[in-house]
N, C-alpha and C positions, 0 to 999 in steps of 0.2 A: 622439440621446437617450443619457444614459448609463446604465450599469446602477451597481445598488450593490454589483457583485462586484470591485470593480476591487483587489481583494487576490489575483483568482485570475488576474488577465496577471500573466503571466514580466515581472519588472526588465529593461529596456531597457539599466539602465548598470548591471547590476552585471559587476564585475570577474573574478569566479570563473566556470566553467561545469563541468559536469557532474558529478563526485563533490564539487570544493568551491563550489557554487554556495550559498553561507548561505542567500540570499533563498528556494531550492527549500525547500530545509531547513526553514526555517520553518515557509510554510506549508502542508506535511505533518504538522509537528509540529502545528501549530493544528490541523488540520483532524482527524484524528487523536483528537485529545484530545477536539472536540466530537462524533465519532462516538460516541468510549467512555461520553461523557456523557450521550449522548442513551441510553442503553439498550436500544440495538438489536443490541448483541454477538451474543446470546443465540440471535436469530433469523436472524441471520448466519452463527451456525455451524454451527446447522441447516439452512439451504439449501446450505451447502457440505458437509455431510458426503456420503460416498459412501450412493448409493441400491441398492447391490449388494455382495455380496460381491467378484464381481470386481473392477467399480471400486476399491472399496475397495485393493485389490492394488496394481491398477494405480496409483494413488495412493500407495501405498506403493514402490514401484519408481521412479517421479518423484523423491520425496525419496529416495531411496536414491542417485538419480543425482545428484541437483543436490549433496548431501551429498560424494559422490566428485572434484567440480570445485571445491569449498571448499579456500579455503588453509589450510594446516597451520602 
């Protein structure tokens, strides 16, 4: 039986992988766009925001680091 998701298997023959794989690209970009469409943002960011001041920190010290392994 097939499913009707078959835009979410990985391309068998695409040519690129990993940073140029288009066909990834895609559909992240689709996928992506109907998240934002759907108007779920909002409660999205509320379950990810920190429920502490520490967390919070800590979360801030995360992006501090990942921010420090960025290319210049």
């Amino acid at each position: 039986m097939k499913s009707g998701h078959q835009q979410d298997k990985p391309e068998q023959d695409s040519e690129l992988q990993g940073e140029g794989n288009y066909d990834a690209t895609r559909r992240y970009d689709q996928k992506l766009r109907r998240f934002v469409q759907s108007g779920q943002v909002p409660e999205a960011a509320e379950r990810a925001a920190p429920r502490s001041e520490e967390e919070a920190r800590e979360m801030e010290q995360a992006e501090e680091e990942g921010r420090s392994h960025a290319r210049k």
